[in-house]
N, C-alpha and C positions, 0 to 999 in steps of 0.2 A: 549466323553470327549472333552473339548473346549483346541483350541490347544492352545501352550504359547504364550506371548508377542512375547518374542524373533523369535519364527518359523514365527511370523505375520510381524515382522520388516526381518525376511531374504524374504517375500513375496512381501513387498511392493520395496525392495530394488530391486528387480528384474522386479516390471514392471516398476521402476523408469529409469533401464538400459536399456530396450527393447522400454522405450521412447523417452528416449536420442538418441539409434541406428536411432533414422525417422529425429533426425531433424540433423538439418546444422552444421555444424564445428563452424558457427558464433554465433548461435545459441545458442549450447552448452557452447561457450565461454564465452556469455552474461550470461548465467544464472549459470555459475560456479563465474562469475566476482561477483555477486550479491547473494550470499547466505540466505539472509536477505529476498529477495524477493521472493524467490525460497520457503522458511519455510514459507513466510505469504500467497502465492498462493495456497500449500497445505494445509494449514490450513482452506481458503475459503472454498476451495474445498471439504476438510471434513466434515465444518462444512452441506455444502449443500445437500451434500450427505449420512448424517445421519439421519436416520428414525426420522421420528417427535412422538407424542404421541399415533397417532392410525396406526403406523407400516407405515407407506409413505415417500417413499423420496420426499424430495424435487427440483427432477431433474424434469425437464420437456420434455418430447420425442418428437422430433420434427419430421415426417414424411413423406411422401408421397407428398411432393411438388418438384417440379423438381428444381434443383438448378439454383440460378440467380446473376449478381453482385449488390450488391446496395452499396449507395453511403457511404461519410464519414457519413454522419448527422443520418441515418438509424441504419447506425452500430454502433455509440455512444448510440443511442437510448434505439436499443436493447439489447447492452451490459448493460447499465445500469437498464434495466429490470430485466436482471438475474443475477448483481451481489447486494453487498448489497447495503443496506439502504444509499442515499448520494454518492455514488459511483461515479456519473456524476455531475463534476463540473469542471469551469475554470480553464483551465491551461493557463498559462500565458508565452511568451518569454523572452530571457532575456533583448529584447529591450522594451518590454511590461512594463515587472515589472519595469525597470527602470524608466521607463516616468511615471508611476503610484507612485510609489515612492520620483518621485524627485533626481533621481542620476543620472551625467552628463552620464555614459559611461556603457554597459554593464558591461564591466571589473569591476566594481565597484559593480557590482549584485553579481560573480563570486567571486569577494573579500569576501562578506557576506556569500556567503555559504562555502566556505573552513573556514570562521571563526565559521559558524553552524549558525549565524543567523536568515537565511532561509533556507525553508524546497524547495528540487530539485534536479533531476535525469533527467539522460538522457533521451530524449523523442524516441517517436519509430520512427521520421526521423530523424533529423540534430538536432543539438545542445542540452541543457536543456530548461524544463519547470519548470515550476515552481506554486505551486496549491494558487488560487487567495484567497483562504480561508482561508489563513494565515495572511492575514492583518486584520486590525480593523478599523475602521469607516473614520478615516482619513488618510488611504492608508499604516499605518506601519505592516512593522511584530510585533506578539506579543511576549511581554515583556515574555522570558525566556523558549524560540524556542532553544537557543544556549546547553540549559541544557538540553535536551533534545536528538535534533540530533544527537551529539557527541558519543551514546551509542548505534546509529546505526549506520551498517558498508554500508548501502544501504536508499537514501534517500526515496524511494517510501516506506522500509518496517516502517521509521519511521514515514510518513503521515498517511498510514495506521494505526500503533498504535497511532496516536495522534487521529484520527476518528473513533473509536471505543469503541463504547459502554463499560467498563471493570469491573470487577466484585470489582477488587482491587481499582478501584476509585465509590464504587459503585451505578455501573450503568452510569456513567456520562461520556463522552467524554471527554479526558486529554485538547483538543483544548477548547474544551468550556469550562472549569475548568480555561485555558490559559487566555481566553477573558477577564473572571471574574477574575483576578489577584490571580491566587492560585499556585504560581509559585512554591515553596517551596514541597505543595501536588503533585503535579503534576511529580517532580522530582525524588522525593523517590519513587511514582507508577512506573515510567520506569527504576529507577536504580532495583526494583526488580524484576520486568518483565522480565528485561535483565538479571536476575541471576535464570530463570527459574521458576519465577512464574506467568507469563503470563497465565489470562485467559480467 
């Protein structure tokens, strides 16, 4: 007999804590701070790790080579190997984006995103980034990013669902739906995404 949900969800909550116990206080801290990112990480994660059509995961076992460091550029690489589709793209500073955009001051990049009009999160050294694939051809953010953001409490988990394939826009990425002026569609797919029908 297959056991309940509920007995699955007290299993998962449990290696969720025994993963928590390995890492850092800062760690933990980050990823309590970011709850949004924490759901869309799992979420990957499941998705990868769910048998495909003829019983296979889609994990890949990596083995018998003796460990070694490699550089930033490798581990961009390979990360972007194993996660999904688009995963590896430009991130941008906030003196970046501003000189790309045309605004005198970082503070004025920081200004846009607490208004939500761009999409950026803390980067994993110093300051934010910010992902170059939110602008369009002549260097702006796209028109009705701000409708968007707002209904996430984490900017990476809201990139992430602007970059993803979605069944409720279907099939089509909310960002490229953005590009093409479908601001309106693209609004009501996230306002109910974010009421739990995200698929």
């Amino acid at each position: 007999m297959a056991r309940g949900g509920g007995e699955k969800v007290r299993e998962l909550e449990g290696v969720l804590h025994e993963a928590a116990g390995r890492l850092s206080p800062a760690h933990v801290a980050a990823l309590v701070a970011h709850p949004d990112a924490v759901c869309s990480a799992l979420a990957v994660a499941a998705d990868v790790l769910t048998l495909d059509d003829e019983g296979q995961s889609g994990v890949e076992i990596v083995a018998g080579a003796e460990p070694r460091l490699v550089d930033d550029e490798e581990t961009a690489g390979r990360m972007a190997e194993r996660t999904r589709a688009g995963a590896s793209e430009t991130l941008l500073t906030s003196d970046e984006l501003a000189e790309r955009v045309g605004l005198k001051t970082r503070q004025s990049v920081h200004d846009w995103l607490k208004k939500g009009r761009i999409v950026g999160w803390r980067g994993a050294r110093r300051g934010h980034v910010f992902p170059a694939g939110q602008l369009d051809g002549r260097g702006r953010p796209f028109n009705g990013l701000d409708r968007v953001t707002g209904l996430f409490h984490d900017g990476y988990a809201a990139w992430v669902w602007l970059t993803t394939e979605l069944s409720s826009l279907d099939g089509a990425k909310p960002l490229t739906l953005l590009a093409g002026g479908e601001i309106d569609r693209v609004a009501k797919a996230a306002e109910g995404d974010r009421q739990g029908d995200f698929a």
